[in-house]
N, C-alpha and C positions, 0 to 999 in steps of 0.2 A: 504494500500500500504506500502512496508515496506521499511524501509529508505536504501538508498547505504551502501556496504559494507566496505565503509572507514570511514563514520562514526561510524559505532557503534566500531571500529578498540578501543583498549588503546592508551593514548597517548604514544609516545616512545619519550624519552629524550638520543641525542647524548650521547656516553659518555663521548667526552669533553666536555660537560654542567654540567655532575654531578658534578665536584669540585665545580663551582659557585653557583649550587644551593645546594649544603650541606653547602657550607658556609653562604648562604643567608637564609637558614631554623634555622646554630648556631647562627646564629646572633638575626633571629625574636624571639628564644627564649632564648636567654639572654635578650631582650628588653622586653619579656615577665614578663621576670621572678621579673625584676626590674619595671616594674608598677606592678606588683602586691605588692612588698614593699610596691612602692608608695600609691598604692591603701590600706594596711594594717595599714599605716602611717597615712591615711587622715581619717582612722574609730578610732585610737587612738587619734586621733586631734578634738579639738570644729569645728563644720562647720559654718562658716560663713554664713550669711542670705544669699547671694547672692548661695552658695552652696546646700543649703538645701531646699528649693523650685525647686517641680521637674519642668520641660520645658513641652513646649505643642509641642507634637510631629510636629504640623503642622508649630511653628516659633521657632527650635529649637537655636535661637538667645537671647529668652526673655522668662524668666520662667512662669510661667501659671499663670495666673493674680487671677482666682478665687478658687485657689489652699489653702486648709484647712489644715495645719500640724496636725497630730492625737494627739491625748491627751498624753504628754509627749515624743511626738520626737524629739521637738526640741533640744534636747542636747543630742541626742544615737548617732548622727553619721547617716553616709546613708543608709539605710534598707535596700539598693538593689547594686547591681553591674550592674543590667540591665543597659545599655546607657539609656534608657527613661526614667527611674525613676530620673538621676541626674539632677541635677541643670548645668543651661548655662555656666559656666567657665569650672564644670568638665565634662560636655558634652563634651565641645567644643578639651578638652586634652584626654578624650577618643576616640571622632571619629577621632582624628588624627593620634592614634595610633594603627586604625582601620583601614584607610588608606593605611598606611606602610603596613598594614598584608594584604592585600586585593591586590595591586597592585605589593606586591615585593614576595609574594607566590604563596594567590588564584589566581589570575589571569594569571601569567604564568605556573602555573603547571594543572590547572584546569579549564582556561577561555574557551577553546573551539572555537569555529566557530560561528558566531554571522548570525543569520538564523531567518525568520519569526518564527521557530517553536521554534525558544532557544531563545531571543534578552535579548541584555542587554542596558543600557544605561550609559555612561561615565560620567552621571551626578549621581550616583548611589545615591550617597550622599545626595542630595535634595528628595529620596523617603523615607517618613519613615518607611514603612515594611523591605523595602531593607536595612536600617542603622539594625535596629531591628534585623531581622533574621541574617544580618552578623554576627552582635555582637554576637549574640546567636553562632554559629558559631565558632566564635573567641576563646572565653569563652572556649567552649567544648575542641576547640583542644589546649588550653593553660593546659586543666588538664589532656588530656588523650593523649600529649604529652611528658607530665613531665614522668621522672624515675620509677618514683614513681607509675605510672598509669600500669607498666608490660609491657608484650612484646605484650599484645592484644590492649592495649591502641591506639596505631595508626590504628589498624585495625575498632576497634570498632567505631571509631572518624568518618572512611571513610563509615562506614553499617548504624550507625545508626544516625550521624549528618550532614556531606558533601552530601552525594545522598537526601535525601530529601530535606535538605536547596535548592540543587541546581534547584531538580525538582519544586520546589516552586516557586524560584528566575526568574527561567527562562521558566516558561511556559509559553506559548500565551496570557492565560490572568491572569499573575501575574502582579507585581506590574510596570514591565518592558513593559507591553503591547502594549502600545502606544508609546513607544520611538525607539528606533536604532532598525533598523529588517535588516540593511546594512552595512558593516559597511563603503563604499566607500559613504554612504548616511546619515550618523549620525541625530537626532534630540533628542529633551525631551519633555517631555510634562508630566505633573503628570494628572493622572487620577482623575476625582470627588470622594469625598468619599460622603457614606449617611449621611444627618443630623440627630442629635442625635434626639431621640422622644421628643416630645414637643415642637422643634423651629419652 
């Protein structure tokens, strides 16, 4: 059956919205562009124990108890930019600057109609595929929004990183499956994950 013909419609943005949301896109990427200093900053910088122990996705509060640093990391700085890989302090200042990008971008440019067959959950943040794939996300359109990335750079960002993230993010049984399918009926609920073999 195929879906009504206002959904599959583009979104259209007034054009009194466009000065707000150009300004709201210069903004996310000047904020962009300064945690990534920051983030450049903190690979120049010793990491602190509390830094350098990645988190367990599941209590991304308290870094993973039975977590082994590799033979000679403990002084290279963070291996990874992923949000999962970091440790709880700069978890905790990346998903916030994930946030920002998520509720003052993706979501009004990109959020959509919140339907059994799309659902999202307002708790997004407590799934960790959902932090995960943002990120990933994030990431992509912070480099192939930059200058530097050409004039296909935003195009590329939307073919080969936003539609799939989204088709992921929001299908029936993504990581959203069991949460908000209303949005005049909101809920959360994280799904079981499998146990690892051997428990």
């Amino acid at each position: 059956m195929s879906e009504p013909a206002h959904e599959s419609e583009p979104v259209r943005i007034p054009d009194h919205d466009l000065d707000d949301l150009v300004a709201t896109v210069t903004r996310l990427v000047a904020e962009s562009r300064k945690q990534g200093e920051t983030l450049a900053r903190l690979t120049d910088d010793q990491p602190s124990q509390e830094d350098s122990e990645p988190i367990d996705p599941a209590h991304p509060d308290s870094p993973a108890s039975d977590s082994v640093p590799a033979e000679g990391s403990a002084n290279d700085g963070p291996t990874s930019v992923f949000i999962l890989a970091l440790g709880a302090k700069a978890y905790a200042e990346e998903l916030a600057a994930l946030t920002n990008w998520v509720h003052n971008l993706l979501l009004p440019v990109y959020g959509r109609e919140i339907t059994t067959g799309r659902p999202w959950c307002p708790q997004w943040q407590e799934h960790p595929e959902a932090v995960a794939r943002l990120h990933a996300l994030w990431l992509a359109w912070q480099q192939l929004t930059d200058v530097q990335a050409g004039l296909t750079g935003p195009s590329t960002w939307h073919r080969d990183h936003l539609d799939p993230a989204l088709l992921q993010l929001r299908a029936p049984d993504g990581p959203f499956g069991a949460c908000t399918t209303s949005a005049t009926r909101p809920h959360h609920r994280l799904l079981a994950s499998p146990e690892p073999a051997g428990v």
